[in-house]
N, C-alpha and C positions, 0 to 999 in steps of 0.2 A: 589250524587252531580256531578251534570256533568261539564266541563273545555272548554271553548269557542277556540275556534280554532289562534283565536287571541293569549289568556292568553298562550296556548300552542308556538306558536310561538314568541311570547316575550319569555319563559321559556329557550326557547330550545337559543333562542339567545343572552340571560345571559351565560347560561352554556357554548356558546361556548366561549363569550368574556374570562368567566375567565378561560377557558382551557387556552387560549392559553397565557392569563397573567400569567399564573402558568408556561407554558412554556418560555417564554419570562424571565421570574423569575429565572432558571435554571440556567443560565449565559451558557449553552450551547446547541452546538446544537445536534439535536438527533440522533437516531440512523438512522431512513428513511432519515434524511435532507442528512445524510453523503453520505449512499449509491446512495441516486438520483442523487447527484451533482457527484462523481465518476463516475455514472454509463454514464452519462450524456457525460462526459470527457473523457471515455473512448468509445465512439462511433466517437469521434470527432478524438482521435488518431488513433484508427483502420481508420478509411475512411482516414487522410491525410497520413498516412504508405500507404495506398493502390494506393491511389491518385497520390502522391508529389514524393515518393521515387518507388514505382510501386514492394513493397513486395506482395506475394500470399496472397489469403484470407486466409491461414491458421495462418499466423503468423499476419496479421493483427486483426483477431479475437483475438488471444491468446493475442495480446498486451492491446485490447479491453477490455478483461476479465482481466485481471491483474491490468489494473488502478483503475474497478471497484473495485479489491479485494484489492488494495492500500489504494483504501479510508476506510477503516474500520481495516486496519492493527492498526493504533496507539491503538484502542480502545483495542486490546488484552490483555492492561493492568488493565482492569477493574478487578474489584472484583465477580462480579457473571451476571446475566442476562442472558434471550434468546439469543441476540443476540452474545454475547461472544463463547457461546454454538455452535453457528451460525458457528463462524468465525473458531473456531476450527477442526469441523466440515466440512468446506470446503479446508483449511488446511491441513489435513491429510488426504485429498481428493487429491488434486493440487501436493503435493512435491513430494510423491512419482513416481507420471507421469512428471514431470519435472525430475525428476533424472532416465528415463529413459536410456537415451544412458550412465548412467555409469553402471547400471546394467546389460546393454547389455554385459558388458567387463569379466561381474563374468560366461559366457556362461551357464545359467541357464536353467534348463528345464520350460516346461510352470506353471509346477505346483509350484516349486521351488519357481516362480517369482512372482505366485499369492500369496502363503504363505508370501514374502517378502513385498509385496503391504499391505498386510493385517494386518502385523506386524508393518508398518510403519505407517498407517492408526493407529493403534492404540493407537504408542506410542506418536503420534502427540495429537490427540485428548486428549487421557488419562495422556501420561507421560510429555508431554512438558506444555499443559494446566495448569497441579498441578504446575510444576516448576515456572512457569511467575505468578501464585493467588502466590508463596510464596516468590518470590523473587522483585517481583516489584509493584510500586506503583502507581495510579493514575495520570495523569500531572506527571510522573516524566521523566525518562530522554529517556523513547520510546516516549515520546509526545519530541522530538526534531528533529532539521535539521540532525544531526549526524545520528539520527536512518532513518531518511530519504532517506538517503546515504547507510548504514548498509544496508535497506532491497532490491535497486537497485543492490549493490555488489552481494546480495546473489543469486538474478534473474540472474545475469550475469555468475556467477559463477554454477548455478545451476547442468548443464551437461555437458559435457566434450570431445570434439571429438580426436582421437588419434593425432592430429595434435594443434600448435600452431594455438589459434583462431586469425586468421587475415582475411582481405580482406570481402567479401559475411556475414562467419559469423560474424565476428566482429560488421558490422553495422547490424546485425539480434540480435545481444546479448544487441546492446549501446540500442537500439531501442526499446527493452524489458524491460530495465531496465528504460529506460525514461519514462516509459509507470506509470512501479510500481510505480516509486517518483514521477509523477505528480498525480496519485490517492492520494499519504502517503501527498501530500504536501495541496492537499483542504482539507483534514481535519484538520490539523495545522491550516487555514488559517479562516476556518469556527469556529473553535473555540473563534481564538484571535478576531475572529465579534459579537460572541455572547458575548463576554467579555465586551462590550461596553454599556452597561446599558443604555436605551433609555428610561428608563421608567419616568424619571423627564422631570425636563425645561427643563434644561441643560444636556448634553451626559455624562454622567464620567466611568473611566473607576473599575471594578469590582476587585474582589482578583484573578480571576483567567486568568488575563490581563497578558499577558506576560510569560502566566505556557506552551505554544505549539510551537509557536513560538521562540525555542529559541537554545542557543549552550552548556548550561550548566545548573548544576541543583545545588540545597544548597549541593548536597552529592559530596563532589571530589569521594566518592569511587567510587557513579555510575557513575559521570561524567571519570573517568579515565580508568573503563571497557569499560563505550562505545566505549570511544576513541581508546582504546587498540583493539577492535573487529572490528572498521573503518580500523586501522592499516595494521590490519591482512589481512583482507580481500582483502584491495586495493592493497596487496603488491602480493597478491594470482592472484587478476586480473592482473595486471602487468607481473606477468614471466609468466601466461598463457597467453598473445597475443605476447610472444617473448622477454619479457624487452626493449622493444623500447624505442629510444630517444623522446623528442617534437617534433623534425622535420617527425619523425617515425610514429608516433602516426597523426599526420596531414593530412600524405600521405594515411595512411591506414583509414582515417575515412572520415573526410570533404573532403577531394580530391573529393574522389568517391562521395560523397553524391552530392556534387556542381553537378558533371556531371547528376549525374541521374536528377537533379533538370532541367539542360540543357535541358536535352532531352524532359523532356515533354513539354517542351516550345517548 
């Protein structure tokens, strides 16, 4: 029996309407939607770092890659999939080379430092993975603004020069970190869009309307960890650019940034 090219081409654009109704259906959005819009996002900040403020490519890239890798942070709370696999994966890849210059300080031999990389690499992928499948929950409180802040803290924080971060580095650190929570921030954002159910008359919104977007979760206990690890964190970025006051903090960030903003004009 043979199938007319037509009947095929009807067939095939059935099957695609309801892929993507079953997608649509999901209430969110996927794992490529996330990645593309990050990656997308973060070409924009690499180029206006390079552009606007006039960092090198090196740190303009790194900022690049970081937003990308923003956008796929929240999901590390999933339960299993490729792409979790993915993120881990890249993860125990990234921290250990981000926590370069404090290993630099333990004066390591080369081989020393590769066993350390290797060790970290593992425990990332292997040991921190297990912990986040047994401690946390889907939409729970890493799909928030808090955790948004939490994973920019930890970009800032990440490595450490034997001096008070101020001046050069400080806007290279604010700059890195802005990079990661505008990645962590489109997928919160692309969530609470997909939550918006289009498939009636009328738009209404779904159950998981309001689960990404937001500042707290039903649990105070998670909600009161996270806050506690915000805490900790900001209070860590704080004495490491010197404990400065607001007026302090002005001088050493926007001041500079305005000028450099001057100068290219």
């Amino acid at each position: 029996m043979t199938t007319k090219p037509q009947d095929e081409a009807a067939a095939g654009g059935r099957f695609l309407g309801v892929s993507l109704l079953a997608s649509r259906r999901m209430h969110m959005a996927g794992f490529y939607t996330h990645i593309t819009t990050s990656s997308i996002l973060g070409v924009a900040v690499g180029a206006f770092g390079a552009w606007h403020f006039q960092f090198d490519w090196g740190i303009a890239c790194l900022a690049a890659g970081l937003t990308a890798l923003g956008g796929m942070l929240p999901d590390l709370d999933s339960d299993s999939g490729i792409p979790v696999r993915e993120l881990f994966g890249v993860a125990g890849f990234l921290i250990p080379l981000l926590l370069f210059e404090r290993l630099r300080a333990f004066n390591l031999t080369p081989e020393q430092f590769l066993v350390v990389l290797a060790g970290a690499y593992l425990f990332v992928r292997y040991g921190v993975s297990e912990m986040f499948r047994r401690i946390t929950v889907h939409r729970g409180m890493y799909h928030s603004v808090p955790a948004m802040i939490i994973a920019g803290l930890a970009v800032f924080l990440m490595h450490r020069p034997d001096q008070a971060i101020v001046g050069e580095e400080l806007q290279k650190r604010l700059y890195l970190a802005v990079g990661v929570m505008i990645g962590f921030l489109s997928h919160l954002v692309l969530d609470e869009i997909y939550a918006v159910d289009l498939m009636g008359v009328v738009p209404k919104l779904n159950q998981f309307a309001g689960s990404a977007v937001k500042l707290k979760s039903d649990s105070w206990i998670a909600t009161g960890i996270t806050y506690s690890i915000l805490a900790g964190l900001g209070y860590l970025a704080w004495i490491s650019t010197g404990s400065p006051t607001w007026a302090q903090a002005y001088q050493q960030t926007i001041s500079p940034m305005s000028s450099a903003r001057s100068s290219v004009k």
